[in-house]
C-alpha positions in Angstrom: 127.9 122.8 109.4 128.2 123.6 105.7 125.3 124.3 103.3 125.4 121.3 102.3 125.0 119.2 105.5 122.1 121.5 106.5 120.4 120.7 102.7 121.1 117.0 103.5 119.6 117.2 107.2 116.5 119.2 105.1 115.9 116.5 102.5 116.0 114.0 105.2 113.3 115.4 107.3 111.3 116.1 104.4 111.6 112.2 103.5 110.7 111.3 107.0 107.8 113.9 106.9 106.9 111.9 103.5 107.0 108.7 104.8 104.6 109.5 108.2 102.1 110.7 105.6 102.2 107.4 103.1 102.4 105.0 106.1 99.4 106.7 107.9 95.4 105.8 107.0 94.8 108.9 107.2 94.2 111.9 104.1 95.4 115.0 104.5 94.6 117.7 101.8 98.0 119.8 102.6 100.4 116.7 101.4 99.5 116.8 98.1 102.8 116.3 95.2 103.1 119.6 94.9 103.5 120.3 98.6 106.2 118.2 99.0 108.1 119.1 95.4 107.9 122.6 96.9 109.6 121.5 100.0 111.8 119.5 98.4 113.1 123.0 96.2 112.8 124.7 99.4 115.2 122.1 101.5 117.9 122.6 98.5 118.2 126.3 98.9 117.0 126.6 94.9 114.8 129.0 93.2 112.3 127.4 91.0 113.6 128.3 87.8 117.0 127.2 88.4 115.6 123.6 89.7 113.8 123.2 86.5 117.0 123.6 84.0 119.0 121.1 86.6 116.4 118.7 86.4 115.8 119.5 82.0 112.2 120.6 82.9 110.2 123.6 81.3 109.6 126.4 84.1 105.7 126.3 82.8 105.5 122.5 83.4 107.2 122.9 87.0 104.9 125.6 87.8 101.7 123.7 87.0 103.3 121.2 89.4 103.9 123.3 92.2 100.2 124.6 91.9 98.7 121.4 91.5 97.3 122.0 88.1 99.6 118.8 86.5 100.2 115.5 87.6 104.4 114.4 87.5 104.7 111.2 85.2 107.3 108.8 86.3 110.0 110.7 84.0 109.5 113.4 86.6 109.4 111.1 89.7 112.8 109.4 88.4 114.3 112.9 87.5 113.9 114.2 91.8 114.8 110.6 93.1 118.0 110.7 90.8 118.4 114.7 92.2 118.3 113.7 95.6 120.8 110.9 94.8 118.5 108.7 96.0 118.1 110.7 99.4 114.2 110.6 98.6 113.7 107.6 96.9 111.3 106.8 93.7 109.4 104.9 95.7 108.5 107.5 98.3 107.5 110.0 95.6 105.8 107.2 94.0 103.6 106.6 97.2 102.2 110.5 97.5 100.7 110.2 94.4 99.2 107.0 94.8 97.6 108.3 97.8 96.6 112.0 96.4 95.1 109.6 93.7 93.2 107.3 96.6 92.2 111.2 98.2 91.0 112.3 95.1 89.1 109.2 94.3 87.3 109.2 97.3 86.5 112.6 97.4 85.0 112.7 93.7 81.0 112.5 94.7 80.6 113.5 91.3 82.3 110.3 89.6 80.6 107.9 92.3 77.2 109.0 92.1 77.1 108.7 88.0 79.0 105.3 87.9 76.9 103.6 90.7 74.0 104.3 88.3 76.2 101.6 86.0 75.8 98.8 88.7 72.5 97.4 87.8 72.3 95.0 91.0 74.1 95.3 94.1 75.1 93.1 96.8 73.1 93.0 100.2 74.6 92.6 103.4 72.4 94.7 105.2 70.6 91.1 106.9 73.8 89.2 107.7 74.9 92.8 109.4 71.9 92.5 111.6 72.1 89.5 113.0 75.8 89.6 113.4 75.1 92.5 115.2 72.6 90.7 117.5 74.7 87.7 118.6 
């Protein structure tokens, strides 16, 4: 099997670890962006510094990716589905980050408690619960 097969056979377990995550309900903290662009450098047999001149991206901006510190924009997303000649495509990339957003979102108790002070009336289902309940 040559280097390449075995990056191939890499990148595709790594998509079809990427899609388990996006097509569960469930949020794991480890599958975060970052995570799986750290995989993805890993599958290709490439040293960091190397990946960011192939893909024409500053070593400081990939390394606040891999550590979670930056966000990718969709420049970034297109640049590693184009890479993986489409092996991992925009879309799967695309759907990680939408769902570390969701995570994020969720987990911000912060954010929620101040804007529920915005809501100045809120709907109450509390009765129609109850008797739902009861039939």
């Amino acid at each position: 099997m040559s280097e390449n097969d075995r990056s191939y056979s890499r990148i595709l377990q790594l998509k079809y670890t990427m899609e388990e995550y996006f097509k569960d309900d469930t949020y794991d903290n480890i599958y975060t962006f970052s995570y799986f662009l750290k995989e993805y450098i890993h599958s290709i047999n490439m040293k960091s510094s190397d990946f960011s001149k192939v893909i024409d991206l500053h070593s400081t901006k990939l390394s606040r990716l891999l550590n979670d510190r930056e966000k990718p924009n969709d420049k970034i997303l297109i640049r590693l589905a184009v890479h993986s000649d489409n092996s991992i495509p925009l879309s799967y990339w695309s759907c990680v980050i939408e769902k570390q957003n969701r995570l994020e979102l969720i987990n911000d108790k912060a954010l929620i408690k101040s804007e529920s002070k915005n809501v100045k009336s809120k709907l109450d289902f509390s009765s129609v619960i109850k008797r739902r309940l009861s039939i």
